[in-house]
C-alpha positions in Angstrom: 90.3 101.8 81.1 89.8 101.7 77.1 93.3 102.5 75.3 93.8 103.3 72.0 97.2 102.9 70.1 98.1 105.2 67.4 99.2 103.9 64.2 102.3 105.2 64.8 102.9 103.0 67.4 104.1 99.5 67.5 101.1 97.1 68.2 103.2 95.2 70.4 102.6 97.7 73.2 99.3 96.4 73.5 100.4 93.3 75.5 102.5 95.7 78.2 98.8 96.6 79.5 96.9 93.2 80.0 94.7 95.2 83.0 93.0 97.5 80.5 90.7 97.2 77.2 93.4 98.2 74.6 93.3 98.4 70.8 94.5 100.3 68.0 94.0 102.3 65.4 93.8 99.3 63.0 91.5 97.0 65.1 89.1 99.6 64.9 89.8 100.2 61.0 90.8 103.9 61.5 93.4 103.8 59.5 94.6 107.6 58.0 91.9 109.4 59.9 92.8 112.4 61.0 93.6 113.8 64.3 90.6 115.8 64.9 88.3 113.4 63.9 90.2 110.5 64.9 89.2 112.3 68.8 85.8 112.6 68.1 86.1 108.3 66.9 87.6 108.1 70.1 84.8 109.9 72.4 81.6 108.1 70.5 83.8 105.0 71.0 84.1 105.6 74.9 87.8 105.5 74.8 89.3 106.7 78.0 92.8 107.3 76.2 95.1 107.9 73.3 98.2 106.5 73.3 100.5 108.5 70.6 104.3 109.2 69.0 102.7 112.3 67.7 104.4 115.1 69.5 102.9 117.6 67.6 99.4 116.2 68.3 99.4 118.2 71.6 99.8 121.4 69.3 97.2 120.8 66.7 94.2 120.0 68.2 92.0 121.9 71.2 91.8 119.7 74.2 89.5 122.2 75.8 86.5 120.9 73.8 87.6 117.1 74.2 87.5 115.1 77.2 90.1 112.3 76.0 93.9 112.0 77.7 96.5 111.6 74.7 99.4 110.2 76.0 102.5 111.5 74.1 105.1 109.4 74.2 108.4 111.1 74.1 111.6 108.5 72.5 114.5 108.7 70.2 112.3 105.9 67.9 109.1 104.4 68.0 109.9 101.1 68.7 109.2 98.5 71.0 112.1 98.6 72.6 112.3 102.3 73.5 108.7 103.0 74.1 107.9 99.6 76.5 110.6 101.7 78.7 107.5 104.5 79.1 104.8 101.8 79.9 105.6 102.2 83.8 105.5 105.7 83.6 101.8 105.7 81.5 100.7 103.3 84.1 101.7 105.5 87.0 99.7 108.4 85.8 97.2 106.5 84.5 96.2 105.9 88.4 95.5 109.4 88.7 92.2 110.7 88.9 91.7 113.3 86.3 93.1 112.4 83.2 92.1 114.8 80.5 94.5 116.7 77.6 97.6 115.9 76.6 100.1 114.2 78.5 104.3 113.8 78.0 105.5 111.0 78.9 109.5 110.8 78.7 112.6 109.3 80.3 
């Protein structure tokens, strides 16, 4: 599966899934692009999934005309620490079969 992080998150996390294609939002040099068109980057890029601290992504953008998962990831802080607890959860559903719109992921 292709994974992208979003700048918002710490580019650590990219070593907690060694069994997928992951980069982020610097790798690709989509820095500041925003959300909307930061989906469509994602599709044309044939990214399975968005991996994001932005809780209010969920509300901003219409995931009826997208075919992406955005995994929102749900902490007190974006940091390693906290969010590498939520890896085992993303992997989990991650396994499921139709992955499309937003998804909470939280303790």
């Amino acid at each position: 599966m292709k994974l992208l992080l979003d700048e918002n998150l710490p580019k650590k996390l990219k070593l907690d899934f060694p069994e997928h294609e992951v980069y982020t939002v610097t790798d690709k040099g989509w820095n500041g692009v925003k959300n909307g068109e930061l989906l469509k980057l994602l599709l044309n890029d044939g990214f399975d999934a968005l991996l994001t601290f932005d809780k209010n992504l969920q509300h901003q953008q219409n995931f009826k005309k997208y075919t992406i998962c955005v995994f929102v990831m749900i902490a007190p802080i974006n940091t390693y620490a906290e969010l590498s607890k939520l890896v085992p959860l993303i992997k989990k559903a991650i396994k499921k079969s139709t992955l499309v719109g937003p998804i909470i992921i939280s303790l």
